[in-house]
N, C-alpha and C positions, 0 to 999 in steps of 0.2 A: 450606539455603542454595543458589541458583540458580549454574550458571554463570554466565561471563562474556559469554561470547556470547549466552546469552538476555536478559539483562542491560541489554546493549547496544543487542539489538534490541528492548527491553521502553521503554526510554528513547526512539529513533527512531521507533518508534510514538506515545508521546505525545508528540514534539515535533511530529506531524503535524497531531494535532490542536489542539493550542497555535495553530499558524501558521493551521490554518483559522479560529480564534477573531480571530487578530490581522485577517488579512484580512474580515473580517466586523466587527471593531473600526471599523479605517480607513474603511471604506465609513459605516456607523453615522454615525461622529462626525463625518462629511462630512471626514476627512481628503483622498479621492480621492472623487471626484463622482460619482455615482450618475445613471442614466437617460442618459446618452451616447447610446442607439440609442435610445431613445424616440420613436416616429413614425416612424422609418426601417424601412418593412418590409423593403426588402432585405437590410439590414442585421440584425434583429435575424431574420429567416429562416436566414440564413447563420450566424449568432453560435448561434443555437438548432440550427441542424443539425449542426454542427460539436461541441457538447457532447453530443447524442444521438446521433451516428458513437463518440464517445472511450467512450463508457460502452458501448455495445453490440459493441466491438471490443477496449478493453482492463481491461472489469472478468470476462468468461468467461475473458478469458487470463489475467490474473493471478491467476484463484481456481484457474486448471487445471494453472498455471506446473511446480508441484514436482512432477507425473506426468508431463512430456515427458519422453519420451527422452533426447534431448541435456543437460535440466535433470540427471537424475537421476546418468544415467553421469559425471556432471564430479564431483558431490561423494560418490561410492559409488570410488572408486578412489583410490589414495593412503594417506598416511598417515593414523591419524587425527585428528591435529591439523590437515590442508590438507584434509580433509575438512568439519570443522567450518568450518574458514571461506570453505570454498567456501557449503557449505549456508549461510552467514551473506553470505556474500555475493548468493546468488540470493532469499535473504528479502527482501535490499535495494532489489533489482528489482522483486521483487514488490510491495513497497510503494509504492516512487516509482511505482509504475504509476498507483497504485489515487489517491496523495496527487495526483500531477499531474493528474489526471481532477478529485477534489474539487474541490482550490482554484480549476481553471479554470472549473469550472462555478460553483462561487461569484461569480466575478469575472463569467462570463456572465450570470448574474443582477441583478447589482448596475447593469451597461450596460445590460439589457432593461428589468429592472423586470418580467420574465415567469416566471411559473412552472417554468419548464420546467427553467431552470438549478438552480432551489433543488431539484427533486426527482431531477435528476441526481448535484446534488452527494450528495444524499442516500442513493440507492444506492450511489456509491461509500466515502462512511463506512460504511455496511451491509456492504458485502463487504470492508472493512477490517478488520473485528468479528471476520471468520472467519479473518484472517491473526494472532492475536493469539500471540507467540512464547510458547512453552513447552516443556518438557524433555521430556514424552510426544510431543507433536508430532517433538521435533526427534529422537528415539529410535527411533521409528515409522516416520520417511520417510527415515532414514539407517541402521537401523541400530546406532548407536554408541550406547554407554552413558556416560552423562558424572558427571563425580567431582564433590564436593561444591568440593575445589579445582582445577578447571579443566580436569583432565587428563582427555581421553579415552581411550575405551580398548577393544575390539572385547569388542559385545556378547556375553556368553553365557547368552542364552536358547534353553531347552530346546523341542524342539517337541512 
């Protein structure tokens, strides 16, 4: 049986990709209109640079997130229950990084009609893949060893 933090963060993972499906729904069934920038090269220039800035700016960062320094030291100090939800808390970050990159690039897509957004968006589900929460993960980069009910508790693994 999984914590609840993983849990959590195992549920906020698939509602990401739920909403990319929704937003790809909408577009599809001509809810919200497709091809807006169509013929405007300035526009679909700028719309396209702008989602090839987000992916090559915040999908290194967020796959890099949980080695920075300042990441690490927030949730390695404390107790271990503010430990955990710190580390549940910078998962968060991480994720909204990677979701807010997709979906935009989806919605860039759908205004161009150009390639460029669907295979952004694509990378950033790609390196979504490699955020995916789990118990060795969160044991590994914190540290902590987590009980089947909820309670963590300072690892003791031998070296």
């Amino acid at each position: 049986m999984e914590n609840i933090i993983i849990k959590k963060l195992r549920l906020e993972f698939c509602f990401i990709f739920i909403w990319a499906a929704v937003l790809i729904g909408l577009f599809e069934w001509d809810v919200w209109t497709a091809g807006w920038a169509v013929g405007n090269e300035l526009a679909d220039y700028y719309i396209n640079l702008t989602g090839i800035i987000m992916v090559i700016v915040l999908v290194p960062m967020a796959l890099k997130m949980m080695s920075f320094r300042v990441v690490k030291s927030s949730y390695s100090v404390g107790s271990p229950q503010r430990s955990g939800l710190k580390y549940k808390r910078w998962s968060e970050v991480r994720m909204a990084m990677l979701a807010v990159t997709g979906w935009t690039n989806i919605v860039f897509y759908y205004l161009t009609l150009d390639s460029t957004g669907s295979i952004c968006a694509l990378i950033a589900a790609l390196a979504l893949c490699f955020c995916w929460p789990s118990r060795e993960k969160f044991e590994n980069e914190t540290g902590l060893e987590l009980n089947h009910d909820g309670v963590k508790t300072e690892n003791q693994r031998k070296a």
